[in-house]
C-alpha positions as CSV (number, residue, x, y, z in Angstrom):
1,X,-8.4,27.1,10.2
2,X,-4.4,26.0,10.4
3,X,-2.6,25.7,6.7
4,X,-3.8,23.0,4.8
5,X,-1.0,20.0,5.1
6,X,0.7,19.4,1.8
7,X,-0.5,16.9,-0.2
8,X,-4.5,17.1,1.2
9,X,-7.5,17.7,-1.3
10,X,-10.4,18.6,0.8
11,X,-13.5,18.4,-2.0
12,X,-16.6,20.9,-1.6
13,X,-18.8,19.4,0.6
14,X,-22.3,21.1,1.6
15,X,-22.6,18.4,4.5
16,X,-18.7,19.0,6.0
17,X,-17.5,22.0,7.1
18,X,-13.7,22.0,8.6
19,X,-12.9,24.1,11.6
20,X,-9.5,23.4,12.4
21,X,-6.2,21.2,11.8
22,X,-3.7,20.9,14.0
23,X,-0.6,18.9,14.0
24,X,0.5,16.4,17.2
25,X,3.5,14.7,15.6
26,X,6.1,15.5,13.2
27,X,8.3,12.6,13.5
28,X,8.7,10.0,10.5
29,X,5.2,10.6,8.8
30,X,2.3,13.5,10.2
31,X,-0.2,13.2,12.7
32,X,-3.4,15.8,12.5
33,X,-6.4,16.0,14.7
34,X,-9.3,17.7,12.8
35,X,-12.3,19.4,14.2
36,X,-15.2,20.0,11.8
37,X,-19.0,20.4,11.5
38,X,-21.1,17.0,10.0
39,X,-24.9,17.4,9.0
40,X,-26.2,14.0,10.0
41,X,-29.2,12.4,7.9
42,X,-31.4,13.8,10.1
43,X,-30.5,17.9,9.2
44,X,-28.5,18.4,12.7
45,X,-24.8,19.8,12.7
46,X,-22.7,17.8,14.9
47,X,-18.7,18.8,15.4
48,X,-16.9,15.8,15.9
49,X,-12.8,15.5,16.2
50,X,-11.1,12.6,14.6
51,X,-7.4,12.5,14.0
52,X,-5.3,11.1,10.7
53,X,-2.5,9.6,10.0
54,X,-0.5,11.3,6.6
55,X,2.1,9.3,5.4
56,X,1.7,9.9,1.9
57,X,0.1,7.9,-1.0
58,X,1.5,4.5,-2.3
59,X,1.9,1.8,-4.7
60,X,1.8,-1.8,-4.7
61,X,2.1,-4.8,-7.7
62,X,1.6,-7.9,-8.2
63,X,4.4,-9.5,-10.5
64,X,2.9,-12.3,-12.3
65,X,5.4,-15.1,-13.8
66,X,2.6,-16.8,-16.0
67,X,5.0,-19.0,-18.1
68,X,6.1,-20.4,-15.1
69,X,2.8,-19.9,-12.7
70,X,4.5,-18.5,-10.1
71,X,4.1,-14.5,-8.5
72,X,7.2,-12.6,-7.3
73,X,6.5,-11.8,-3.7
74,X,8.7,-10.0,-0.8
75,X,9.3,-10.8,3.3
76,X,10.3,-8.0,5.3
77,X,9.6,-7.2,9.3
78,X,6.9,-5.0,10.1
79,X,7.1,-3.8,13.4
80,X,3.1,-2.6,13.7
81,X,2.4,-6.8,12.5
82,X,4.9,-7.6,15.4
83,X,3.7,-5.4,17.8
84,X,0.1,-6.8,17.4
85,X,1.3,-10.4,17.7
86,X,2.4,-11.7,14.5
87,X,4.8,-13.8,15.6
88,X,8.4,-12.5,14.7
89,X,6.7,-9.4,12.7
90,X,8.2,-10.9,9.5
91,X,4.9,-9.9,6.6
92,X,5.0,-12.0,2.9
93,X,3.7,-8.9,0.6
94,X,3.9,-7.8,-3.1
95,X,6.9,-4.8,-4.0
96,X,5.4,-1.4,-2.8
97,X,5.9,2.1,-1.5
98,X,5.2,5.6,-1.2
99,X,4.8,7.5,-4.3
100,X,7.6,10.2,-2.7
101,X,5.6,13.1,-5.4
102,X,6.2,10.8,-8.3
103,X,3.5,9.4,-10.4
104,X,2.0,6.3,-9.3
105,X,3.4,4.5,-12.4
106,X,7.0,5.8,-12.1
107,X,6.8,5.1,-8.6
108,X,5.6,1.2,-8.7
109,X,8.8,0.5,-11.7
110,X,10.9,1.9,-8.9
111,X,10.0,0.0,-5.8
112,X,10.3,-2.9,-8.1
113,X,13.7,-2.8,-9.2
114,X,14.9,-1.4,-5.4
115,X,13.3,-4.7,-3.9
116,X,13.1,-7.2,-5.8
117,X,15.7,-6.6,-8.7
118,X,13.3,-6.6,-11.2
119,X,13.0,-4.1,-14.3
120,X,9.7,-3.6,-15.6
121,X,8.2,-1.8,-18.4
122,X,4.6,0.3,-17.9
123,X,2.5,-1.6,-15.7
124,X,-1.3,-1.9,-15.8
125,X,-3.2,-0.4,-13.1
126,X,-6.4,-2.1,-11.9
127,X,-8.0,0.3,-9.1
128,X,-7.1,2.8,-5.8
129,X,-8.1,1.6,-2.3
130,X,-8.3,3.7,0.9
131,X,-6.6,0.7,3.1
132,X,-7.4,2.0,6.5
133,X,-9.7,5.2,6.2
134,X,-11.0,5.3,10.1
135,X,-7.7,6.7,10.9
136,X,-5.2,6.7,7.9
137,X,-5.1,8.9,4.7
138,X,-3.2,6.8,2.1
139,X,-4.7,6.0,-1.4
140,X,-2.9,2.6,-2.6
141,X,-2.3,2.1,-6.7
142,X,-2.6,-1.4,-7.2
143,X,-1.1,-2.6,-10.3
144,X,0.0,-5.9,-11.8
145,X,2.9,-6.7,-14.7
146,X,4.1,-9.6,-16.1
147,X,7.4,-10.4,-15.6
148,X,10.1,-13.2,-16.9
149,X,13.2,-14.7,-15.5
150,X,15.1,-12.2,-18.1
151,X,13.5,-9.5,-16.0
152,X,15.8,-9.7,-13.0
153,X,18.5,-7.6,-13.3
154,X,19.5,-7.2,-9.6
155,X,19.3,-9.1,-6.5
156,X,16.9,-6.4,-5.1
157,X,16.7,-6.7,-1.3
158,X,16.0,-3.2,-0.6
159,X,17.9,0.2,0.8
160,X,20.2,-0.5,3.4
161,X,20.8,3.0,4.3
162,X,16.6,2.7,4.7
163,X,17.2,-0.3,7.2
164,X,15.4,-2.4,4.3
165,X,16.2,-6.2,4.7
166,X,13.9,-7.5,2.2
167,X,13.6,-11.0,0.8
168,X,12.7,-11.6,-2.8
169,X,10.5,-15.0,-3.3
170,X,9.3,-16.5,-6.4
171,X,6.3,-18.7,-5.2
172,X,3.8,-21.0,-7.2
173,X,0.1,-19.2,-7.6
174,X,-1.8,-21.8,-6.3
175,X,1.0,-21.5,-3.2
176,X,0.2,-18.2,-2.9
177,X,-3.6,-18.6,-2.3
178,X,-3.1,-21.8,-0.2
179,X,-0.8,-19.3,1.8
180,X,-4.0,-16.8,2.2
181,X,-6.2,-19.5,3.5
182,X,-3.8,-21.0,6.2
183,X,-2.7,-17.5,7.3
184,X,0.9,-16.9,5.9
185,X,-0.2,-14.3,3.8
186,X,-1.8,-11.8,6.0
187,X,-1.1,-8.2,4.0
188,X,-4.2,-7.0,2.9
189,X,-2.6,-5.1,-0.2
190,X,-1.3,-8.6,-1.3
191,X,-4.2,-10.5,-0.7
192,X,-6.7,-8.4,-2.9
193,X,-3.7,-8.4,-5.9
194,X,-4.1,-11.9,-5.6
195,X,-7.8,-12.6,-5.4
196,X,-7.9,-9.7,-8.0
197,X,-5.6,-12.8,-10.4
198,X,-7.6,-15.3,-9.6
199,X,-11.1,-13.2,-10.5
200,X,-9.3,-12.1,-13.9
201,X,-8.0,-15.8,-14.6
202,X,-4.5,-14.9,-15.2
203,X,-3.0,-17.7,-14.3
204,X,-5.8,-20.1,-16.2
């Protein structure tokens, strides 16, 4: 078996046995195809390949403005949305990004202040979701903070030299879910933030 890419944990496993890694693309992010071994329920040993997308783990948060009921959000293109059809590839989401080795935490107060302008103390986590796991490897930190006018220190908007263009909105709750139902919130990271506010009753 090839080197272990950085960054992958593969857990004992009686039922999985890895044969090989190999690496088609090392452009932006990785792409590995990986053979391995699979007891099915019924006892038999099937190899199977499957390939995975690396492209590190990240962090997203929801930034809740409860005094004044409203959720900091952000708008930047996406070219896989626009790709697929989503009309000019321009996605409504909450601040995230790669971790980049820092700790989920650190990471999430950074994004923040880079794309929104926002400075936030120590945010609450409320899980880690595999987004995609047929073909992508990324754990996602969800957290959520709350968050004043005072907090805005910046204009935010992004990294330039990153190509970032990114559009800072401040956008009623109830907007927000309305926005889910009729479409114009399609990111899945952002939806489940905000159903996870709604469940929780933070802006009751």
């Amino acid at each position: 078996m090839t080197e272990l890419p950085k960054g992958w944990n593969l857990p004992e496993n009686d039922d999985i046995r890895v044969q090989d890694i190999e690496r088609l693309s090392d452009n932006w992010y990785h792409l590995y195809r990986v053979s391995f071994d699979l007891r099915r329920s019924n006892g038999e040993w099937q190899n199977q390949q499957r390939e995975a997308y690396d492209r590190g783990n990240g962090a997203g948060i929801l930034l809740c403005n409860r005094g004044a009921g409203t959720v900091i959000l952000t708008r930047q293109f996406r070219l896989p949305s626009f790709v697929n059809g989503h009309e000019n590839g321009m996605l409504i989401e909450v601040p995230a990004g790669l971790l980049d080795d820092r700790d989920p935490a650190s990471a999430v107060i950074a994004e923040v202040e880079e794309e929104t302008g926002y400075k936030i103390g120590k945010p609450q986590k409320v899980f880690d979701l595999f987004m995609s796991p047929g073909s992508v490897t990324e754990r996602l930190h969800l957290f959520v903070a709350e968050v004043t006018s005072d907090h805005r220190a910046g204009e935010g908007g992004g990294l330039h030299e990153e190509g970032e263009d990114i559009h800072v909105l401040e956008v009623p709750f109830k907007d927000a879910l309305a926005m889910i139902a009729d479409g114009r919130i399609r990111d899945a990271k952002t939806v489940i933030l905000l159903q996870h506010a709604l469940l929780k009753g933070l802006f009751d």
